[in-house]
C-alpha positions as CSV (number, residue, x, y, z in Angstrom):
1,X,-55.0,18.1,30.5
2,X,-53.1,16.9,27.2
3,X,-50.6,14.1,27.1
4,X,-47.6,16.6,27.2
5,X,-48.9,18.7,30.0
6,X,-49.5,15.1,32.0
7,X,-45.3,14.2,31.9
8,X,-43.4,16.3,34.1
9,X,-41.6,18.9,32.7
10,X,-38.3,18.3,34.6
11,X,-36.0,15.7,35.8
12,X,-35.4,15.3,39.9
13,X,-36.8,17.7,42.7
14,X,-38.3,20.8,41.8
15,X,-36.9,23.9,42.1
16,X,-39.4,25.3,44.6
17,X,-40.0,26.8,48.1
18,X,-36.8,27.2,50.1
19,X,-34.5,25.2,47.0
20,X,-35.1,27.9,44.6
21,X,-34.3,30.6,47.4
22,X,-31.0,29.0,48.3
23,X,-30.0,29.0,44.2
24,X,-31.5,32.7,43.9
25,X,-29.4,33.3,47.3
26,X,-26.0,31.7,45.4
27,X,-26.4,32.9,41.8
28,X,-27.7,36.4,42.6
29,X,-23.4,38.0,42.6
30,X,-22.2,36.0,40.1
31,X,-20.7,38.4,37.2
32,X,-21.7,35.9,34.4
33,X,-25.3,37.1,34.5
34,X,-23.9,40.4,33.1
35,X,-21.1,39.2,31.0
36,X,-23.8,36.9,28.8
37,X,-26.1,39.9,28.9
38,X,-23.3,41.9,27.1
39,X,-22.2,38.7,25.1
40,X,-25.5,38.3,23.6
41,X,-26.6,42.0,23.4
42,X,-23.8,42.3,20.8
43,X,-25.6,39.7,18.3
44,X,-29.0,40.6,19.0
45,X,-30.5,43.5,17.3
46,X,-32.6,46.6,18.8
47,X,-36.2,45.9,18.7
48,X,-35.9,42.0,18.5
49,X,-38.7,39.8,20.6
50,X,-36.5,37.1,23.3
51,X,-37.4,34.6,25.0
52,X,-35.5,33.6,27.8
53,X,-36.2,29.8,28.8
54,X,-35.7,28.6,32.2
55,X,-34.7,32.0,33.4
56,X,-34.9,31.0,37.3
57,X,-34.8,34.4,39.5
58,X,-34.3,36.2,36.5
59,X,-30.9,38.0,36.2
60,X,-30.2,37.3,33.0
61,X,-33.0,38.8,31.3
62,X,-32.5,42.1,33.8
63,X,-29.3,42.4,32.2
64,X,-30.1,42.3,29.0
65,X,-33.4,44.2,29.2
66,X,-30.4,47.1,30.5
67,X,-28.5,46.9,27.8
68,X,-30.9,47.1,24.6
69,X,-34.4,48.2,23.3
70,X,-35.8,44.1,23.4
71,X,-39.0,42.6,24.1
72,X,-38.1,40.4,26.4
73,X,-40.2,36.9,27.8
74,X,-39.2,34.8,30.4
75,X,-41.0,31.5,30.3
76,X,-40.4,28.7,33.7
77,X,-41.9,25.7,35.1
78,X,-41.4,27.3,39.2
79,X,-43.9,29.3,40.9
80,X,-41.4,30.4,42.7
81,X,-39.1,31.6,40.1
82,X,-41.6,33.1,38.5
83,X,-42.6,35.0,41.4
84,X,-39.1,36.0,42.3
85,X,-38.1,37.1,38.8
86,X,-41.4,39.1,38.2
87,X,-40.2,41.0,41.5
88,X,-36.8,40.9,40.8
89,X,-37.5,42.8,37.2
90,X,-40.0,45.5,39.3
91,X,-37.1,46.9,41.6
92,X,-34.5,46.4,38.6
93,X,-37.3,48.9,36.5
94,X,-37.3,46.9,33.9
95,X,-40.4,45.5,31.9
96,X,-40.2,41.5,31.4
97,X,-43.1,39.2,30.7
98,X,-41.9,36.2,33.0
99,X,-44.9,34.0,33.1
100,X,-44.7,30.1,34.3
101,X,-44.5,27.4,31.6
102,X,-43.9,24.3,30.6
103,X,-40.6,24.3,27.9
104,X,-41.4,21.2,25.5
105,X,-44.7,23.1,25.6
106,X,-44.8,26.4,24.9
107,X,-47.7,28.8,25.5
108,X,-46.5,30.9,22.6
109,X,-48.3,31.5,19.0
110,X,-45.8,29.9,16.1
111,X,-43.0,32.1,15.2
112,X,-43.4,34.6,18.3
113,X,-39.3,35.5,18.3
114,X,-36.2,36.8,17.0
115,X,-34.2,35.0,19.4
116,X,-34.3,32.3,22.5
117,X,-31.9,31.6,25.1
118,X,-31.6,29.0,27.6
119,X,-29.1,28.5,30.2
120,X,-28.2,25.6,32.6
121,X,-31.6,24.0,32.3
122,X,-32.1,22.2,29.3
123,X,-30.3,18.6,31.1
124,X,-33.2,18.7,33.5
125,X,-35.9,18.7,31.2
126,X,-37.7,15.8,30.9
127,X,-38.7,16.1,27.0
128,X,-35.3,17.4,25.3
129,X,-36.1,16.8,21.9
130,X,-39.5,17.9,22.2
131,X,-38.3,21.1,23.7
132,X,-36.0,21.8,20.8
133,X,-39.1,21.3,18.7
134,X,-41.1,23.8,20.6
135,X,-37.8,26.1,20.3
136,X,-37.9,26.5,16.3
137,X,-41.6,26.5,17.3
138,X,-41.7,29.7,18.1
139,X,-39.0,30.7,16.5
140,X,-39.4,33.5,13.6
141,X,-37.9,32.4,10.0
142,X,-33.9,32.6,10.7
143,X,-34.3,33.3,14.0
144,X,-31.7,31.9,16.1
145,X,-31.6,29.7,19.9
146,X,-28.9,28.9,22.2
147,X,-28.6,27.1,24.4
148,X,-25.9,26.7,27.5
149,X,-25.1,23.7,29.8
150,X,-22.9,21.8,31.5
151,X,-21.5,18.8,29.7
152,X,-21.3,15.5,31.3
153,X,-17.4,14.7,30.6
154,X,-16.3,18.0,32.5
155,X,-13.7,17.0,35.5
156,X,-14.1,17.1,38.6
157,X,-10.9,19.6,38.9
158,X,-12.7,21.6,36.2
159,X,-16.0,21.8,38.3
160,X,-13.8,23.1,41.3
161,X,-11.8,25.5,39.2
162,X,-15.3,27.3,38.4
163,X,-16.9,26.4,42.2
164,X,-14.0,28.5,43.3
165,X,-14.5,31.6,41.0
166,X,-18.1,32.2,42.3
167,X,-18.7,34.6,44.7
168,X,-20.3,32.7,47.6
169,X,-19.4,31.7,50.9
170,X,-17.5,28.6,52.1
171,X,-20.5,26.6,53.3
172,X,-22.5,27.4,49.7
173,X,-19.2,26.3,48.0
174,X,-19.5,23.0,49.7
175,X,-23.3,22.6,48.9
176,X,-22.7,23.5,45.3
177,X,-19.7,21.2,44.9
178,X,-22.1,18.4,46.3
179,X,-24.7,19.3,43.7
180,X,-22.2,19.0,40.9
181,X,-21.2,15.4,41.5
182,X,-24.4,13.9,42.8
183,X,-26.7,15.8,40.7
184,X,-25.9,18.1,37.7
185,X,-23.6,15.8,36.2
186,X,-26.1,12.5,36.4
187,X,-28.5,14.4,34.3
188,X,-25.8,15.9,31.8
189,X,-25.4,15.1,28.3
190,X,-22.5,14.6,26.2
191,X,-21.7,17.0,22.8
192,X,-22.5,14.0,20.6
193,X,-26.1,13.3,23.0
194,X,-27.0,16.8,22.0
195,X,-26.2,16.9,18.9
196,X,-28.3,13.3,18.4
197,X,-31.0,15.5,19.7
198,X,-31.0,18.3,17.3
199,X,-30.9,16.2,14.7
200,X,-34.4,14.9,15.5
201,X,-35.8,18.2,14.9
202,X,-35.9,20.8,11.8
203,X,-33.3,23.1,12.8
204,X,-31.4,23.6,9.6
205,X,-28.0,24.3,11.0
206,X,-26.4,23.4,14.3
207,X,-22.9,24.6,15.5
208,X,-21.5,23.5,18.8
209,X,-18.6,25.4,21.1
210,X,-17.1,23.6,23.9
211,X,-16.0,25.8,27.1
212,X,-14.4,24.9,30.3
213,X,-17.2,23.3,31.9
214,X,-19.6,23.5,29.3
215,X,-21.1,23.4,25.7
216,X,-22.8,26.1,24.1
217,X,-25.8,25.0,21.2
218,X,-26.2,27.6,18.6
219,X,-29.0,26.7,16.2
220,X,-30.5,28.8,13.3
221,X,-34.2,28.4,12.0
């Protein structure tokens, strides 16, 4: 085992066993899988190779892998996740490599893709720079990343303005509201912490948007 593979790869509890279920359970209705699917199917062209990091149960890649001629890869640290999307992408009829992997290091061969995503994970990794790294990694020659999270300055009537658009019951409400302010916001990062970050690696340009709850990182190789 290297150095890298001997730190572990994320922040907190792992998201394994019955954890994972209970997110797949929560996120599996929500209309934003579909929404960024369409988002980022208008930027990405037909044929391109994406990788999906952190993908979890795997809706967003089933979205997109609907929408457009892509080779699509799904890389996460869970067993379970992988598990789940691998099945997930079977009844959906949709071919996605979702393998398990370790995002500040990459099973990939240099410049592998057109275009990498990542979405509500990169706070909970344990090696953010490094990860970045291993994203223009594998990045082709002007390919592009992005990358979505929360940031660490969103309100807390922000946080219950989006807990109350999701489609979920009362009692998941309350568990995901908990979540929010004793979890997901401890391991957050501000615009200017990101930022700091990116500049530690050789992304050549960097552009940040700021949405209601969240930041979105759009970096060109």
């Amino acid at each position: 085992m290297n150095e890298m593979n001997a730190v572990k790869a994320y922040k907190g509890v792992g998201m394994e066993g019955i954890i994972a279920s209970w997110y797949a359970r929560n996120t599996r209705r929500e209309s934003r899988h579909r929404e960024m699917a369409e988002r980022m199917a208008a930027l990405i062209p037909a044929g391109s190779r994406v990788l999906e990091i952190a993908p979890g149960p795997g809706y967003f890649s089933i979205e997109l892998a609907r929408l457009g001629n892509y080779q699509i890869t799904g890389l996460d640290i869970s067993q379970s996740f992988v598990k789940m999307a691998q099945e997930n992408a079977a009844r959906a009829g949709v071919d996605i490599d979702f393998r398990q992997g370790n995002a500040a290091d990459m099973p990939f061969a240099d410049e592998t893709f057109n275009f990498s995503i990542c979405q509500s994970a990169f706070k909970n990794f344990s090696q953010p720079v490094q990860a970045l790294k291993e994203m223009h990694r594998v990045l082709l020659p002007g390919g592009q990343a992005v990358i979505i999270d929360l940031r660490s300055d969103a309100t807390l009537d922000e946080i219950e303005r989006y807990i109350a658009s999701m489609n979920t019951s009362a009692i998941n409400r309350l568990v995901t509201r908990w979540t929010f302010k004793n979890m997901l916001l401890k391991n957050a990062y501000t615009i200017a912490e990101v930022e700091s970050f990116v500049a530690q690696t050789p992304f050549r340009d960097c552009r940040v948007e700021k949405d209601e709850i969240s930041f979105t990182l759009w970096l060109q190789k």
